[in-house]
N, C-alpha and C positions, 0 to 999 in steps of 0.2 A: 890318450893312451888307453883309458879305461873303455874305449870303444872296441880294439880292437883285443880288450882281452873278456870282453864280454863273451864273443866265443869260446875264446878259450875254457872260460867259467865252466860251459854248456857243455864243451865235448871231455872234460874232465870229470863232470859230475854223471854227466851217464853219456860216460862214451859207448855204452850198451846201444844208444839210438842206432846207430849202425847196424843194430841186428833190431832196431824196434817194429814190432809186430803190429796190425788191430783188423778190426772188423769191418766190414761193407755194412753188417747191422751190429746193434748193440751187446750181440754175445761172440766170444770166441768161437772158431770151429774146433767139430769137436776133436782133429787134430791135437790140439791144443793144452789138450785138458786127460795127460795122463802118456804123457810123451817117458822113454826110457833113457838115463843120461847113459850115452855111448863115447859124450865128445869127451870128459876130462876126468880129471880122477884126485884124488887126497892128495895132497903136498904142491899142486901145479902152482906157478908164481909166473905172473908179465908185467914187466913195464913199457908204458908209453912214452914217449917225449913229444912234446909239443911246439909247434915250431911256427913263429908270424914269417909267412911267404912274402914276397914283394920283389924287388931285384936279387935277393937272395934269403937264403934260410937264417931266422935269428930263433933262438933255443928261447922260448920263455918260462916252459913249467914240466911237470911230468906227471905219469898218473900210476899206480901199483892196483894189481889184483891179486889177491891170495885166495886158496881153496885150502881149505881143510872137512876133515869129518870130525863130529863131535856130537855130544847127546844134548838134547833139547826137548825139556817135560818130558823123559821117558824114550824120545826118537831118535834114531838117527838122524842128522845132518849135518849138512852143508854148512859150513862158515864162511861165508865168502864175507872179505874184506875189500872196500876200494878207494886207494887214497891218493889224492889232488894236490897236488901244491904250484906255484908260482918260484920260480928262480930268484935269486937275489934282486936283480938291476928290476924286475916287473915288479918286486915286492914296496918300491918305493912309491911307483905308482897305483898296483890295485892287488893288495897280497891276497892270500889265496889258501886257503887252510882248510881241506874237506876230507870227511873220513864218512862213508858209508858201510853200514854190514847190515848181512843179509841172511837170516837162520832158512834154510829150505829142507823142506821134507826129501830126505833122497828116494823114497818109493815114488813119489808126484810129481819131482820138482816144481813146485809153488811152496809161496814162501810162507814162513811161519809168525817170524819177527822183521823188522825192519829198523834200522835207525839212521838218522841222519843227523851227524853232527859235524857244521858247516861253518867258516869264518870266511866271507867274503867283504874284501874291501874296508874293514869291520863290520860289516852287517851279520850276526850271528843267528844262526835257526839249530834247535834242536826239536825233533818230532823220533819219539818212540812208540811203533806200530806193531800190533800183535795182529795176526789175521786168525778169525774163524773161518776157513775156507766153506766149511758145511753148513754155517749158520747165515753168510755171506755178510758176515759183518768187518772191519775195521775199528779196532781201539786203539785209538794214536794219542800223544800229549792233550791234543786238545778236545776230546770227546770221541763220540760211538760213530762211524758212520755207515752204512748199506754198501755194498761190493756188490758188482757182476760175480759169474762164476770165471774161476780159473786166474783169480786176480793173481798179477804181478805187481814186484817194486824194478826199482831201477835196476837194480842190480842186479836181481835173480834173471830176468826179463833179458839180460844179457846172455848167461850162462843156459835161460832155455832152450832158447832160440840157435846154438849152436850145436843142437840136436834135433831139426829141423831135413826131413828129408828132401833135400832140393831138389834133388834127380826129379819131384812131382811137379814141377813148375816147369812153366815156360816163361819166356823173356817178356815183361812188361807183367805180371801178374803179379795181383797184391796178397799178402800175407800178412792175416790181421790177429791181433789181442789190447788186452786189456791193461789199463796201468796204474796206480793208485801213487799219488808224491802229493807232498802241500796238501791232504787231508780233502783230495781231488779225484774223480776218478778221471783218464785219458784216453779216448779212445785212438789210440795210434796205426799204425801201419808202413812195412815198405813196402817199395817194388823190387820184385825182382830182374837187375838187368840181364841176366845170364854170366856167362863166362869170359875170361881175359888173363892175360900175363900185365902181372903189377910190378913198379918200378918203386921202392921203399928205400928209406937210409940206410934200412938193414941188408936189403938186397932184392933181387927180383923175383916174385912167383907166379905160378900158379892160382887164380882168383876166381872171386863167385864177387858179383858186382850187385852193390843195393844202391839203392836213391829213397830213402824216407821220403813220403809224402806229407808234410807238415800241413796239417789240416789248420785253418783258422777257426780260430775260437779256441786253440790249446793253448800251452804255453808258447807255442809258433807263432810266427807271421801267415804260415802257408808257402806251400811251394813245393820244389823238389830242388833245393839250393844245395843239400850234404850229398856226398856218395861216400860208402865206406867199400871195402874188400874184407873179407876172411879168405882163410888157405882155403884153396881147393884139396883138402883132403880130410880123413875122418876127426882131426882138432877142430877143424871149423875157425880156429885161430885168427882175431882178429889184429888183421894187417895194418890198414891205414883209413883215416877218415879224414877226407875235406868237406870245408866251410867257406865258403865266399864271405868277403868282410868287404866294407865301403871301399875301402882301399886296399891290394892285396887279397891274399888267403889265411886260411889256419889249417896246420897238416899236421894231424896225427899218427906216429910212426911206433911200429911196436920196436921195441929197441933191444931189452932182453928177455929171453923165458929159462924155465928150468920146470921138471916133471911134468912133461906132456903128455898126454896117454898112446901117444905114439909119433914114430917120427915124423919130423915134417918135413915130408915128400912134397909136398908141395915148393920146397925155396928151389928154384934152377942155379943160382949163383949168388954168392955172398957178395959185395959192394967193396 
């Protein structure tokens, strides 16, 4: 069982991968580095629900994101909050208890603070991250470390990336940044597949299609195994993520929202 919620771990803790960005070389373009948030705004709230595929859909956990604005050392930011959990019947098997926040500078979007406090399966991880952006350092729980420019954590790295002007891309082209988790730096990336109408629990839309390329040597296998969707419209709104598992799938469904910074034109029909 704990095989098969090992994904689920993965697309709970940063189901941001879906929008995860990186480089051909080892810095950001400079895209990247000083992008304006257009896509969301103070008070927005999504949930996920997550679901083992096979002959049919079984509900195993779900995931929340909140936005708020708040001050941090003197700035304005971002509080984004993002929390995990496992459902009862999987809790027997491999529970599941994760809470990420993410302080982001709202003039930059890159982040300020980071924390991760994690209960999987009982194995527990707590890592609190302050970023020097300009000094390019990382001060996490466990020491100092060097950053690239324009670093990300997990979370923010979600919320950047859905202010990402697609219209610049064409179908197969990668779109890269920088990551920083586990006192690591990652150098990630998707592709982008272009455009499609997506079929959701919640209903059908309007989509902009990725395939992460999980590089090896990351925390990956390597591959292009996940595709996620966001709305095709200015939320950017992340829709659905699959994962191929040994047996089966794992499908990521946004199930509720509330405070969107605009509607979503993207849904053709509810379900």
């Amino acid at each position: 069982m704990s095989r098969i919620l090992q994904p689920l771990i993965l697309i709970i803790a940063i189901v941001g991968l879906g929008f995860t960005l990186i480089p051909t070389s080892t810095a950001p373009q400079a895209d990247f580095c000083g992008i304006k948030n257009t896509a969301f705004k103070d008070g927005e709230f999504v949930t996920m629900k997550v679901y083992y595929r096979s002959v049919g859909y079984i509900a195993a956990g779900e995931a929340s994101f909140s936005t708020k604005v708040e001050r941090y050392n003197g700035k304005a930011v971002y509080h984004f909050v993002g929390e995990g959990k496992t459902y009862s019947f999987f809790d027997n098997f491999f529970k599941v208890r994760d809470r990420y926040e993410s302080y982001v500078d709202t003039a930059t979007l890159l982040p300020m603070k980071f924390i991760r406090n994690v209960s999987e399966g009982g194995h527990k991880i707590y890592n609190n991250v302050t970023f020097n952006q300009s000094a390019n350092t990382a001060v996490s729980t466990n020491g100092v470390f060097k950053i690239t420019d324009c670093m990300q954590d997990v979370v923010s790295s979600m919320y950047y990336a859905r202010n990402i002007d697609f219209n610049k891309y064409k179908p197969g082209d990668k779109i890269p940044f920088d990551m920083f988790l586990d006192d690591e730096i990652y150098h990630l990336y998707i592709r982008y597949m272009g455009k499609e109408k997506v079929k959701t629990k919640y209903g059908k839309f309007n989509a902009i299609k990725f395939k992460p390329l999980l590089v090896k040597g990351t925390m990956f296998e390597g591959g292009e195994k996940m595709t996620a969707w966001v709305s095709d419209d200015p939320n950017h709104l992340l829709l659905r993520v699959e994962s191929p598992i040994s047996v089966g799938s794992v499908v990521v469904d946004m199930h509720t929202y509330r405070g969107l910074r605009y509607p979503l034109s993207s849904l053709i029909g509810v379900r």
